[in-house]
C-alpha positions as CSV (number, residue, x, y, z in Angstrom):
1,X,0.0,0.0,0.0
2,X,1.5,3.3,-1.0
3,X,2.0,5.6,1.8
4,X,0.9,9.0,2.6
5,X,4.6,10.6,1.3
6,X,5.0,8.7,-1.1
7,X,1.4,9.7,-2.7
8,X,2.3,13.2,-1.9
9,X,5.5,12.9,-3.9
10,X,4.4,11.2,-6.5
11,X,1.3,14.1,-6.7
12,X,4.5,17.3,-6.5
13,X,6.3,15.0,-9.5
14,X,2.7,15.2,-11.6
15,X,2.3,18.7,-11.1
16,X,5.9,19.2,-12.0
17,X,5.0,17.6,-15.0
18,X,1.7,19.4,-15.5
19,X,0.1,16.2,-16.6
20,X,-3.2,16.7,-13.9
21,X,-6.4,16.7,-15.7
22,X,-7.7,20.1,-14.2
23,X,-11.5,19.2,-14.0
24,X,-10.6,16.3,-12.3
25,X,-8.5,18.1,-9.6
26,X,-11.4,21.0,-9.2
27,X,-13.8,18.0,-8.4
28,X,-11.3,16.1,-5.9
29,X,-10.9,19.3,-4.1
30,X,-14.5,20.0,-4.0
31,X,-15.1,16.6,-1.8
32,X,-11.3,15.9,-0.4
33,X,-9.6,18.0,2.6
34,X,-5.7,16.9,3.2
35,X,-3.3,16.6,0.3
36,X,-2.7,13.1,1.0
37,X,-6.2,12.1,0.3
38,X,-6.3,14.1,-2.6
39,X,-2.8,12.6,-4.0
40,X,-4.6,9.3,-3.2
41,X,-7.8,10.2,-5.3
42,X,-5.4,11.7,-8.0
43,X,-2.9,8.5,-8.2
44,X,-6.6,5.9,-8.4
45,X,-7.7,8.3,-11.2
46,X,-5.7,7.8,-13.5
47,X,-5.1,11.5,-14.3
48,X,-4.0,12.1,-17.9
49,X,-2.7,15.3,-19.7
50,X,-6.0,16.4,-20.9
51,X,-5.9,19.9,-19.5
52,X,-2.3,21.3,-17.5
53,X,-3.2,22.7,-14.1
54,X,-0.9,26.2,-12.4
55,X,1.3,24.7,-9.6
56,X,-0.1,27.9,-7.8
57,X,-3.5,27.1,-8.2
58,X,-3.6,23.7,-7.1
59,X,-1.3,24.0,-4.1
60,X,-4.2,27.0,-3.5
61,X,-6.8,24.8,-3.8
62,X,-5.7,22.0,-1.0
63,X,-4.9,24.4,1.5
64,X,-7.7,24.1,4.6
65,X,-9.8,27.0,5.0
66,X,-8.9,30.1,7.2
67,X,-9.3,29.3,10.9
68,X,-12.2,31.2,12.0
69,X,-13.1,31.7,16.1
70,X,-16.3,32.5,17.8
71,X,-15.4,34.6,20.9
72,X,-17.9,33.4,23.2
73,X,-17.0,29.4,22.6
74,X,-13.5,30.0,22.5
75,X,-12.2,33.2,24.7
76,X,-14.9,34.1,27.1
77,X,-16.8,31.4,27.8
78,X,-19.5,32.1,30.4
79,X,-22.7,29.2,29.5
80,X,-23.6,27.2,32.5
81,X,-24.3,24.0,31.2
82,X,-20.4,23.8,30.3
83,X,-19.3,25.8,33.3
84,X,-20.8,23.0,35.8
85,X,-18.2,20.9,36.9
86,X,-15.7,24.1,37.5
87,X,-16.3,24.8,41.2
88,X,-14.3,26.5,43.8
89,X,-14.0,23.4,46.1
90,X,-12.4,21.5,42.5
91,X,-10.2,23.8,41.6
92,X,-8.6,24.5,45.7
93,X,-8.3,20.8,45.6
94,X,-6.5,20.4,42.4
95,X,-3.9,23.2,44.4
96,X,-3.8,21.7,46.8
97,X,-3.2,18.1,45.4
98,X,-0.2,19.5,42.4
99,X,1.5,21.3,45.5
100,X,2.6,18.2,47.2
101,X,1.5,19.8,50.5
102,X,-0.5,17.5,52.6
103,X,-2.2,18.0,55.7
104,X,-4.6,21.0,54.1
105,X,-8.3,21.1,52.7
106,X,-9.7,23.4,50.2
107,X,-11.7,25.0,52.9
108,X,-8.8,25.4,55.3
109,X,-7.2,27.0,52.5
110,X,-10.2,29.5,51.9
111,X,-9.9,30.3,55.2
112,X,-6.3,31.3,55.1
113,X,-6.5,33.4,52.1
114,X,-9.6,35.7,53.7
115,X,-7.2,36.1,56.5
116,X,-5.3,37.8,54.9
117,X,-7.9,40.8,55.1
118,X,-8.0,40.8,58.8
119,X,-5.7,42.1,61.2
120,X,-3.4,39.6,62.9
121,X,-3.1,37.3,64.7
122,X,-6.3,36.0,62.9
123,X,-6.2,32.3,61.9
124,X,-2.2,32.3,62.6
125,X,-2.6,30.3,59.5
126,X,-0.2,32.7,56.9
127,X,-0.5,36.7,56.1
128,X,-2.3,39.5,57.4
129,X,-3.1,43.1,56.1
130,X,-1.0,44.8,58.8
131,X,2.1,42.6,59.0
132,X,4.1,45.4,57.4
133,X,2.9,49.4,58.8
134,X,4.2,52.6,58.5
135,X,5.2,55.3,61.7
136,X,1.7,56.0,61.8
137,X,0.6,52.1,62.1
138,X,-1.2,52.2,59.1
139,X,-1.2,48.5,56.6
140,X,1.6,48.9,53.6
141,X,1.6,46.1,51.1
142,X,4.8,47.4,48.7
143,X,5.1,50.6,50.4
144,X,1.8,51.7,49.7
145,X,-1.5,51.9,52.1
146,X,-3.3,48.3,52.1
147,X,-6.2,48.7,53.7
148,X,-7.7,46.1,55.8
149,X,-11.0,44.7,55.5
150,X,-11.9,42.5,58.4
151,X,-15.7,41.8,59.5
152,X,-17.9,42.2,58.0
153,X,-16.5,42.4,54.5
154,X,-14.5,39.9,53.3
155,X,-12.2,39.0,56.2
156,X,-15.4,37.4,58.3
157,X,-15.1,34.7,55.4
158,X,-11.9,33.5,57.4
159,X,-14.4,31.6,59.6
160,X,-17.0,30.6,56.9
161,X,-17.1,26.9,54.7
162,X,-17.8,27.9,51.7
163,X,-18.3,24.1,50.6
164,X,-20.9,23.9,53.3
165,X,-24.9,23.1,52.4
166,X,-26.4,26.3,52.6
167,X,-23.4,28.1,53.3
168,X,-23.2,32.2,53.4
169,X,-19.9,32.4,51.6
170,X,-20.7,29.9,48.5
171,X,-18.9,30.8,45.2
172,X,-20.1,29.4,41.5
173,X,-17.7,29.6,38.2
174,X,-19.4,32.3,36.0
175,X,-16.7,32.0,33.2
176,X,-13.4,30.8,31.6
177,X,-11.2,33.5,29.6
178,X,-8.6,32.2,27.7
179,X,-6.3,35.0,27.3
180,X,-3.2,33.7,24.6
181,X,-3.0,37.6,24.0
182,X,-0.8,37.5,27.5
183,X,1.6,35.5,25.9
184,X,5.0,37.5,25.6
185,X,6.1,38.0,22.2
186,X,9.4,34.9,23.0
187,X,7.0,32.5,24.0
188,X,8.3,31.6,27.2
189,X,4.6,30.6,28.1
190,X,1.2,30.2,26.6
191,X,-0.2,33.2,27.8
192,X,-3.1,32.8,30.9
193,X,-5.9,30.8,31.1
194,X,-8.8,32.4,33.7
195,X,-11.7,30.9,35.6
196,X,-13.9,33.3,37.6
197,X,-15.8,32.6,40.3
198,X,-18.5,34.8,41.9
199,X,-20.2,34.8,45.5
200,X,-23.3,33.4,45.3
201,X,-25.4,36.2,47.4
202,X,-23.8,38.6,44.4
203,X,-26.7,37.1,42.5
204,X,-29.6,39.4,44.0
205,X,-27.5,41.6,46.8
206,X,-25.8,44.6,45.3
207,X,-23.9,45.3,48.8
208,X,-22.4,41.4,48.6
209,X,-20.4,40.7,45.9
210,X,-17.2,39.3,45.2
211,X,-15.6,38.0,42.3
212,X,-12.5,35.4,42.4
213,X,-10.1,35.5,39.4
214,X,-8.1,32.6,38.9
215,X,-5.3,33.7,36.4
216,X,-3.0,30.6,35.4
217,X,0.0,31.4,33.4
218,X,0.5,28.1,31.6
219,X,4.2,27.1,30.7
220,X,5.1,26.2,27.2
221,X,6.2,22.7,27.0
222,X,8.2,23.8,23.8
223,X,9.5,27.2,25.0
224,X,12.6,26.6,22.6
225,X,10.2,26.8,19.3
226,X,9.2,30.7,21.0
227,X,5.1,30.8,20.3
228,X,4.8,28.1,17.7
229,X,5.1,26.0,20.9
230,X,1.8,27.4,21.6
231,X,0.2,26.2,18.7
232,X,-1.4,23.1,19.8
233,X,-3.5,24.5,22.7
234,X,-4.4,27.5,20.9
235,X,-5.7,25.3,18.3
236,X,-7.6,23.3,20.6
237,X,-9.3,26.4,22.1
238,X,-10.2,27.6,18.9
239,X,-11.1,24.0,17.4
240,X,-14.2,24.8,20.1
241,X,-15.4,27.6,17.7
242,X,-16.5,24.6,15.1
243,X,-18.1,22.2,18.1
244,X,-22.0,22.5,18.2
245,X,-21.9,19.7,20.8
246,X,-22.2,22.0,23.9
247,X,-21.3,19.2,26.4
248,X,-18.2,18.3,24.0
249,X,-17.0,21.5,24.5
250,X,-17.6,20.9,28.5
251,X,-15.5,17.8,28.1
252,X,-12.8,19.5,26.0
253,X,-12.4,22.5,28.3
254,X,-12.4,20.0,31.7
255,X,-9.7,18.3,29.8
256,X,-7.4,21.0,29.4
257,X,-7.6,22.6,32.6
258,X,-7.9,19.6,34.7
259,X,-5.8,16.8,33.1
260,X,-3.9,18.8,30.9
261,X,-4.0,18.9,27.0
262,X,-1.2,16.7,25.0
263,X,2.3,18.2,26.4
264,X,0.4,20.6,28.4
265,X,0.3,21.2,32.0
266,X,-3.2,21.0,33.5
267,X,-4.3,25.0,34.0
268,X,-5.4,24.4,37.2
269,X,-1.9,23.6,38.9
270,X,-0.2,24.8,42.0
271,X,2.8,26.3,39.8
272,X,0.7,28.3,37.5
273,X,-0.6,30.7,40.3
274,X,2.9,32.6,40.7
275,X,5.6,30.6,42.2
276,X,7.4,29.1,38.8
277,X,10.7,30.8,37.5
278,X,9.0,33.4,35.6
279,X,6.8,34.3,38.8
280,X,4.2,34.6,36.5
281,X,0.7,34.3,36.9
282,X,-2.1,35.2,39.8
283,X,-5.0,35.4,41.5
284,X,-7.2,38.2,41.3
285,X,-10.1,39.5,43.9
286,X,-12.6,42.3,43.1
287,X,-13.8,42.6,46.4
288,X,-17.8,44.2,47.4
289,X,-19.1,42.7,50.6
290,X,-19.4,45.8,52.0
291,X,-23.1,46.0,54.3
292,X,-21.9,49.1,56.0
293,X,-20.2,52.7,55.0
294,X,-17.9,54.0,53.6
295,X,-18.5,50.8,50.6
296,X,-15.4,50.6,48.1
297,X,-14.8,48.2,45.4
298,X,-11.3,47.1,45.8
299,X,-9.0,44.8,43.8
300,X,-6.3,43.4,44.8
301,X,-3.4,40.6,43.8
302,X,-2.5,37.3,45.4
303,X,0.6,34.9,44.8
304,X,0.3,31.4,45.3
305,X,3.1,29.9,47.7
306,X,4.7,26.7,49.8
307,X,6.7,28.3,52.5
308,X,8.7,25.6,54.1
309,X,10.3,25.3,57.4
310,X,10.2,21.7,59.7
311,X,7.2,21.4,57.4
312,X,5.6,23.0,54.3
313,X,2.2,25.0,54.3
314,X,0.4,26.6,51.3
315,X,-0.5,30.0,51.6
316,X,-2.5,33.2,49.5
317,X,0.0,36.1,49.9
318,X,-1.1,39.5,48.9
319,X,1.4,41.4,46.8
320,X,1.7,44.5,44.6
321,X,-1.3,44.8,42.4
322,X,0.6,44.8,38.9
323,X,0.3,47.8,36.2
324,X,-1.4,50.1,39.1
325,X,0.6,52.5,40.7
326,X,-0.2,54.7,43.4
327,X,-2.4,57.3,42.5
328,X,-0.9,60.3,44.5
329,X,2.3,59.8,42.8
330,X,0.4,61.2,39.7
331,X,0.4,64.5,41.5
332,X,3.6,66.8,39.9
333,X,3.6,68.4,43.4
334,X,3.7,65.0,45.1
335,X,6.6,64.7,47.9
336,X,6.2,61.4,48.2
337,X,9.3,59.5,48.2
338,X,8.8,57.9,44.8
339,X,7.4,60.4,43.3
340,X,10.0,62.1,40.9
341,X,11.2,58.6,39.7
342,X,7.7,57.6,38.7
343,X,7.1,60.8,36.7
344,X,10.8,60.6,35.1
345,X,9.5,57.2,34.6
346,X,6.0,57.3,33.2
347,X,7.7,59.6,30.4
348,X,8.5,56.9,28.6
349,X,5.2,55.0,28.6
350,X,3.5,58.1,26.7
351,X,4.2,56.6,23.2
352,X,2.5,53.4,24.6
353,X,-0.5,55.3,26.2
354,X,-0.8,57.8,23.0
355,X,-1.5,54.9,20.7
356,X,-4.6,55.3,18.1
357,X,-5.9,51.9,18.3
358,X,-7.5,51.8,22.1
359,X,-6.6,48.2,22.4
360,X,-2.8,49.2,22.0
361,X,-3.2,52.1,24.7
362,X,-0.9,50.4,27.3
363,X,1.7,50.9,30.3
364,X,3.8,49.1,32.3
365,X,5.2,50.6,35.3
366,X,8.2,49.1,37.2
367,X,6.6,47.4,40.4
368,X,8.6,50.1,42.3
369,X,5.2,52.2,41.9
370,X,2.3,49.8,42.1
371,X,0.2,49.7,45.0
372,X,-1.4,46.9,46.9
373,X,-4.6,47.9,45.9
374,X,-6.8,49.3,43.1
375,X,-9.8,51.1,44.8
376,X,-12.8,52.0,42.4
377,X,-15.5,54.2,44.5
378,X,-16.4,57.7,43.7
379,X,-15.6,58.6,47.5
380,X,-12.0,57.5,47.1
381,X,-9.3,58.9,44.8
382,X,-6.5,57.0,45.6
383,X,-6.3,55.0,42.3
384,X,-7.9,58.1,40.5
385,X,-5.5,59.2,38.1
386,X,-7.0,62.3,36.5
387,X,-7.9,63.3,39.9
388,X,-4.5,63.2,41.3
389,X,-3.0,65.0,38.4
390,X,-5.4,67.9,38.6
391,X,-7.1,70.2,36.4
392,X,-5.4,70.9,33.3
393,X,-5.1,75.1,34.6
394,X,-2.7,72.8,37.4
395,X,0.7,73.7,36.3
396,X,3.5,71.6,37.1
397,X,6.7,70.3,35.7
398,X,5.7,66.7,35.3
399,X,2.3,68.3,33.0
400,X,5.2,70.2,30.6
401,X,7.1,67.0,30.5
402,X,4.6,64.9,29.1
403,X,3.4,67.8,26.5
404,X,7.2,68.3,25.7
405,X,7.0,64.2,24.9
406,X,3.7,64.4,23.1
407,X,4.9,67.4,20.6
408,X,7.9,65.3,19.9
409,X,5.7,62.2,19.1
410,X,3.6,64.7,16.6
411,X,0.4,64.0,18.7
412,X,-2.3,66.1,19.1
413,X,-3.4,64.3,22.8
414,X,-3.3,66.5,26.2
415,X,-1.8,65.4,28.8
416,X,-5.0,65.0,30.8
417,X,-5.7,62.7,27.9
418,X,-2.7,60.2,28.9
419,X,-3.5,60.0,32.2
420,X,-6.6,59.0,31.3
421,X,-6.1,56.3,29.5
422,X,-3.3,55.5,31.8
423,X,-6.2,54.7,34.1
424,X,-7.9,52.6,31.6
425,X,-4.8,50.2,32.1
426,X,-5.3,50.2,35.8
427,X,-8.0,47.4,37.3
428,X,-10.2,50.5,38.9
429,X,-9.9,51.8,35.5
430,X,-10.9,49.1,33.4
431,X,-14.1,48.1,36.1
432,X,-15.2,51.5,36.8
433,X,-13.5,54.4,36.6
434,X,-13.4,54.5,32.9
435,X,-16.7,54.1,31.9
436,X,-17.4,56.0,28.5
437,X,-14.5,57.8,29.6
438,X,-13.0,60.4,27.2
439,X,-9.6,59.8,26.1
440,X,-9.3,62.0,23.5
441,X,-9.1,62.4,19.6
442,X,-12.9,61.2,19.5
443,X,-11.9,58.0,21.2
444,X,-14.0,56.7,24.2
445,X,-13.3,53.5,26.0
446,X,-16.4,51.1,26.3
447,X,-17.8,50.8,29.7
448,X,-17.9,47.7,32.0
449,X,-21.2,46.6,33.8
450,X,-20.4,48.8,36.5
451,X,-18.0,46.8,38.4
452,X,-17.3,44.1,36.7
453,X,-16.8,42.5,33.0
454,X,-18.6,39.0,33.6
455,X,-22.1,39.4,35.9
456,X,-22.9,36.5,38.3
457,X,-26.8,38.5,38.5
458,X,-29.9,37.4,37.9
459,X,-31.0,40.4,36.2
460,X,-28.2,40.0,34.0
461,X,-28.6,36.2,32.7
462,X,-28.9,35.8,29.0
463,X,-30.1,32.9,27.2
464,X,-28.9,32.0,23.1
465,X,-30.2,28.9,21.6
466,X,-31.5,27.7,24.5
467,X,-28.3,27.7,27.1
468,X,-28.1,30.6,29.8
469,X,-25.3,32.1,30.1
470,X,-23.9,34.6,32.3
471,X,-23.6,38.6,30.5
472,X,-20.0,39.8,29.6
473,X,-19.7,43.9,28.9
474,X,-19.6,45.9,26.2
475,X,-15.8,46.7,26.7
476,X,-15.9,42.9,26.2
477,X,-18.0,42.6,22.9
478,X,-17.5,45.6,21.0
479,X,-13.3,45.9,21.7
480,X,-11.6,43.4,23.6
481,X,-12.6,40.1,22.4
482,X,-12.7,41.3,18.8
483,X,-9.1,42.1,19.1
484,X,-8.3,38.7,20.8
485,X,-10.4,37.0,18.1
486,X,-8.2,38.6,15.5
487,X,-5.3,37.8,17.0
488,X,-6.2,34.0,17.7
489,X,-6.9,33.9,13.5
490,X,-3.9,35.4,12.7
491,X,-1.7,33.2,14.8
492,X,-3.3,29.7,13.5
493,X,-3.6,30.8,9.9
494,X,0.4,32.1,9.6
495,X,-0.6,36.0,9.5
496,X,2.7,37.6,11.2
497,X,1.6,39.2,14.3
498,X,2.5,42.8,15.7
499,X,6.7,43.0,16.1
500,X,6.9,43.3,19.7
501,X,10.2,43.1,22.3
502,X,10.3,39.3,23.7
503,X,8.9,39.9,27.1
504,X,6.3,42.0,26.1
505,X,2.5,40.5,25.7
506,X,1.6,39.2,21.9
507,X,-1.4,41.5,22.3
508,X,0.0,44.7,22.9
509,X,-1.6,44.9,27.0
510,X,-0.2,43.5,30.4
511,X,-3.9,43.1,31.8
512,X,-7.6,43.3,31.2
């Protein structure tokens, strides 16, 4: 029996010789997919010389269609029939298990990471909010105020099982992201793979909400091969575009982020959460339980980490929330002591932040500057970048700098309008803050659904061919996914991407 390279070359040696029958080959193609099929077809024909066929065109003609993605099968994927069997207790357990620390339950570990909002001693089970303070006693996480939260926000879930019938402090997965677009640009790994959870009383109480982002940097098992070592997973995720079998899709997504796809690391694994060699990846909180005054959304960043003395425990640490810095050092009359190096700094972010295609408006700010927290509420202007900077009659050095760098760039944006849309790239930004914003040249960025970008609410629960599924927002549909989308398509079907510096994200954005 001839084999599939030997059909093939025999097939190149025919076309060489231009001895296809072109009606023939149009017909084959019309009903065949891979050339080895068709060479198969070709080689039973018995193809004479009866008409010569272009090299061109035929190799044209057997090349498979353009991959083409649906967002909302393959990027944000938010139907509850698929999102089922991703629950909190599944995924703390997984952790747990690919951690190799014993001794520890998925609710003892809940437990310890809500600690982490209440004073100490607490639990005595890891981290608290005021283990580091300034003269004045007040919480610092990375220099910066850190403000705890203890009863009855979202410390008191530091006595609560959230795994428990009934229980007060339940969570239920309302959506996987798969975010390739975080990928830097050398493929050193696969960009991050999300799952969000949301507390269930979110679903009809507006003052108890809280949303859990699990953001799992997944290594590339070919890391030598840069972003074509990517290929196969990014395939698979967009293979789901093409799947009308919704609980195939289930199956396929369980797969690959609890066994792990091919060569492929499960997503839900210990190392994927921030303690790897890259220190990449995280897990995210946008935090609302908030039954009494003054209520502030506030998100905040947690590592993942075994910290190992007679014995090893496993442990939520808060850290630095990335690509946010501290709001008051936006202020050219700051005397903060980072102050002047931030604004030095933030200089050279302005090309990034002046860009004219809002899904390239982007900074990344040393962590020297980021703060522990991101707080979006009107009665707080910490994270409030405009706000900080002043009015543009406020006239400071740090204002003439950036117009000094915006002439040179041949730019016709204010400086008010960078700091804008340096708050779009900031999580208070992104959720609330910059809502319909303005950020100049006609340019608006799209708003959120006032908090968040996937609802766990009743109100909000959409239903398409029959499946409910949980509302993403507009900053969602209409620009972000349509710019991951494109960038998915391009990848798979050999478009060259955007030229970018190798530790930079593929998609132009460190976040959001």
């Amino acid at each position: 029996m001839v084999n599939a390279v030997e059909q093939e070359t025999t097939l190149r040696k025919r076309i060489q010789g231009r001895t296809v029958w072109g009606t023939r080959v149009r017909e084959l193609v019309a009903t065949t997919g891979a050339g080895a099929s068709l060479a198969a077809m070709l080689l039973a024909s018995g193809c004479s010389g009866e008409a010569e066929l272009n090299v061109d065109r035929l190799a044209e003609a057997v090349q498979p269609p353009p991959t083409t993605v649906d967002a909302r099968r393959s990027l944000a994927i938010t139907d509850q029939p698929i999102l089922a069997n991703f629950g909190l207790q599944r995924v703390l357990q997984q952790i747990i298990t690919t951690s190799g620390v014993s001794g520890i339950s998925p609710t003892t570990l809940f437990n310890q990471w809500w600690d982490t909002q209440n004073p100490k001693p607490g639990l005595g089970l890891g981290p608290h909010c005021d283990d580091v303070t300034d003269a004045a006693g007040y919480p610092l996480v990375n220099g910066y105020p850190y403000t705890c939260r203890p009863s009855p926000a979202e410390g008191s879930q530091a006595s609560c099982d959230p795994f428990a019938a009934g229980s007060a402090c339940a969570y239920l997965p309302v959506g996987l992201f798969m975010r390739f677009d975080l990928a830097p640009a050398d493929g050193s790994y696969c960009g991050e793979y999300r799952i969000v959870f949301a507390k269930t009383s979110g679903r009809t109480e507006t003052q108890n909400r809280n949303l859990l982002i699990f953001e799992a940097a997944l290594g590339n098992p070919h890391a030598n091969q840069g972003l074509r070592g990517c290929q196969k997973l990014v395939r698979a995720f967009a293979d789901l575009s093409s799947e009308a079998d919704i609980e195939q899709r289930r199956t396929e997504l369980e797969h690959i982020y609890f066994d792990g796809f091919e060569e492929f690391d499960p997503v839900v694994s210990y190392q994927n959460f921030g303690d790897n060699s890259l220190a990449v990846g995280q897990v995210r909180t946008n935090s609302f339980i908030q039954p009494d005054a003054p209520r502030v959304w506030s998100l905040r960043e947690f590592k993942l980490a075994r910290v190992c003395t007679t014995s090893c425990a496993l442990e939520f640490v808060p850290v630095s929330d990335k690509v946010n810095p501290f709001g008051p050092l936006f202020d050219g009359t700051s005397m903060l002591p980072n102050s002047s190096a931030f604004q030095a700094a933030f200089l050279n972010e302005v090309p990034r932040l002046a860009a004219a295609d809002p899904n390239a408006i982007a900074m990344h700010p040393s962590d020297l500057f980021n703060s522990g927290q991101s707080q979006a509420a009107s009665s707080v202007t910490e994270t409030n970048y405009p706000v900080n900077f002043g009015p543009p009659e406020r006239s400071t050095a740090f204002r003439s700098a950036i117009q000094t760098t915006l002439l040179g760039l041949g730019s016709s944006l204010t400086p008010d309008d960078i700091v804008q849309r340096a708050q779009v790239t900031s999580c208070a930004g992104c959720h609330r803050l910059s809502n319909n914003a303005s950020l100049g040249n006609a340019t608006y960025w799209p708003s959120s659904l006032g908090f968040t970008h996937v609802s766990e609410r009743d109100v909000d629960l959409e239903t398409l061919g029959g499946v409910t599924r949980f509302r993403v927002s507009d900053a969602l549909t209409s620009l972000l996914l349509p710019h991951r989308k494109q960038l998915a398509e391009d990848f798979l079907n050999n478009v060259p991407l955007p030229s970018r510096p190798a530790k930079e994200p593929i998609g132009g954005r460190w976040v959001h």
